[in-house]
C-alpha beads as a LAMMPS data file, in Angstrom:
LAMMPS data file: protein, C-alpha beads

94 atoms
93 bonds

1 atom types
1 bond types

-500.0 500.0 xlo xhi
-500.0 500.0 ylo yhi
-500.0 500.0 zlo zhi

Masses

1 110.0

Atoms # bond

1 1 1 70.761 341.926 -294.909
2 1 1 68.273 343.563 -296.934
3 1 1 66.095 340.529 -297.930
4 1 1 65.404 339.540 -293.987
5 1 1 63.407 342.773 -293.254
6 1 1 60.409 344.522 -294.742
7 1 1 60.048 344.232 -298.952
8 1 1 62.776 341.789 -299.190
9 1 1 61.391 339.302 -297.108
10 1 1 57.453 339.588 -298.381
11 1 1 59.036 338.896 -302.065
12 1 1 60.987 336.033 -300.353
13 1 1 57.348 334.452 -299.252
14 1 1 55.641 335.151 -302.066
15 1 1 57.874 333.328 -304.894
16 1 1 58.091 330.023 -301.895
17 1 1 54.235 330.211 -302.024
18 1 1 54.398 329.879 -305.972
19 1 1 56.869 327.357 -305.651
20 1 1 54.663 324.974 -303.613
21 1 1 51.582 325.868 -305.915
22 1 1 53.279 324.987 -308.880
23 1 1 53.687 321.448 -307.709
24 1 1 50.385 320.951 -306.590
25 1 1 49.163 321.804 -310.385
26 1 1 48.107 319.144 -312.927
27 1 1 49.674 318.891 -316.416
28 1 1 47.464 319.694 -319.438
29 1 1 47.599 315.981 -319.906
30 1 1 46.490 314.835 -316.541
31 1 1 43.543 317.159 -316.656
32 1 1 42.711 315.974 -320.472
33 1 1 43.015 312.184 -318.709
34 1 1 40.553 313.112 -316.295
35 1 1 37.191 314.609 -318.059
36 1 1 37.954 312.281 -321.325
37 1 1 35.337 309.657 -320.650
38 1 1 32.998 312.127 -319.385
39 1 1 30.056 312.746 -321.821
40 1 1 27.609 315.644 -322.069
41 1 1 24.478 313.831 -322.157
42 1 1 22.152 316.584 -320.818
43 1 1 20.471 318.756 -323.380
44 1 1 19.187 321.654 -322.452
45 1 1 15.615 321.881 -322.685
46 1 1 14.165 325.469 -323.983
47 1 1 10.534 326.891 -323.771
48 1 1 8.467 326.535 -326.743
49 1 1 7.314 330.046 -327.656
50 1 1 4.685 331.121 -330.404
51 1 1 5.450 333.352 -333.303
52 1 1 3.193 336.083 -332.246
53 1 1 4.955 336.306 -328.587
54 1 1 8.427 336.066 -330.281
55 1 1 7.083 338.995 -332.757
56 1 1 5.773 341.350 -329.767
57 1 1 9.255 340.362 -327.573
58 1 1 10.982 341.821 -330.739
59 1 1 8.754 344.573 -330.808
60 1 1 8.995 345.847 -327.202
61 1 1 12.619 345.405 -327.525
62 1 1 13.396 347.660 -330.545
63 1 1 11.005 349.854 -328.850
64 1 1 13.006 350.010 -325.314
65 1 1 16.458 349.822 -327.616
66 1 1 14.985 353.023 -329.411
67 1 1 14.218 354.866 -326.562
68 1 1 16.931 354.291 -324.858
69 1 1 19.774 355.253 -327.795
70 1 1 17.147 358.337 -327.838
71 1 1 18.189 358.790 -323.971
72 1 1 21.811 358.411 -324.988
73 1 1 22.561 360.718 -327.628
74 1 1 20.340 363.249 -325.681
75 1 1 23.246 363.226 -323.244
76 1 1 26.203 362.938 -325.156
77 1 1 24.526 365.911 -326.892
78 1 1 24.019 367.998 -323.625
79 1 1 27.495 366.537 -322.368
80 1 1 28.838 368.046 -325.823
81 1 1 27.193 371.542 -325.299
82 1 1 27.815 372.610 -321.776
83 1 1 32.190 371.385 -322.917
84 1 1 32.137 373.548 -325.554
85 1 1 30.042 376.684 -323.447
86 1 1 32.758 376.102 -320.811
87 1 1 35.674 376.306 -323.574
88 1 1 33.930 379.318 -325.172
89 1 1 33.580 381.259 -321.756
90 1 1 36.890 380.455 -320.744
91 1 1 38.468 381.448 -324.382
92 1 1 36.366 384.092 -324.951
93 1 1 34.822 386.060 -322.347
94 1 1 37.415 386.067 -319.501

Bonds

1 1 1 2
2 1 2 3
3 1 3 4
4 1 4 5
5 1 5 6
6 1 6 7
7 1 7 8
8 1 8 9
9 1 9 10
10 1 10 11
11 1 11 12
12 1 12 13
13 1 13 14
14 1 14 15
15 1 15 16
16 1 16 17
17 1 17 18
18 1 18 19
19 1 19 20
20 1 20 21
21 1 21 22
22 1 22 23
23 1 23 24
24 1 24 25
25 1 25 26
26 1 26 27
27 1 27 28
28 1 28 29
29 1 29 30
30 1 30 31
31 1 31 32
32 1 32 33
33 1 33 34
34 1 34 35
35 1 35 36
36 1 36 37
37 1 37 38
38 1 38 39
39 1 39 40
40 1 40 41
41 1 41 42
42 1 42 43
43 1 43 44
44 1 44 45
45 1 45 46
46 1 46 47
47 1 47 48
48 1 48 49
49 1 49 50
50 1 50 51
51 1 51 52
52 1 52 53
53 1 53 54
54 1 54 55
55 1 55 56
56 1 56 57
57 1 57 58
58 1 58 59
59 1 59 60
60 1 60 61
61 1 61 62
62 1 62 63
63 1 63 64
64 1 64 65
65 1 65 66
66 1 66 67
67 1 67 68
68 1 68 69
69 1 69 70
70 1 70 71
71 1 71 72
72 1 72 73
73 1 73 74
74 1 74 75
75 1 75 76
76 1 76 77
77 1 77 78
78 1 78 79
79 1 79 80
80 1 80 81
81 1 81 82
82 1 82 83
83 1 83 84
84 1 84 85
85 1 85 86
86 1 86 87
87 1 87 88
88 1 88 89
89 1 89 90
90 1 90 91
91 1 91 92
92 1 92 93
93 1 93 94
């Protein structure tokens, strides 16, 4: 009586609805049939860039990568201080 109402029931529909979508799933082999002819003839095609751009890209990227580790360990750092004021006024002082 317990799997016609409520939970019993919902688990009922959900393991039929698994059943019927395991059937409609292709084998490993069926799938490996399907795409084996298929051939990846497109290349992709990649903008042609000079040394000095590629050079100042790398530049302004260390630069922004700098500044923002900078930004990063200023907070973990402030993070780090107010924790250990809080543990000090809470061991300490009251």
């Amino acid at each position: 009586m317990a799997f016609g109402f409520g939970q019993g029931n919902s688990m009922l529909k959900s393991v039929e609805s698994n059943r019927k979508q395991l059937k409609k799933r292709n084998s490993l082999k069926e799938n490996h049939d399907r795409f084996k002819d298929v051939l990846d003839n497109d290349k992709p095609i990649f903008k042609k860039v000079s040394e000095e751009d590629l050079e100042q890209f790398k530049t302004k990227f260390k630069e922004k990568q700098k500044i923002e580790n900078r930004k990063n360990l200023i907070l973990v750092f402030s993070v780090f201080l107010v924790v250990f004021m809080i543990f000090y006024l809470v061991l300490f002082v009251f």
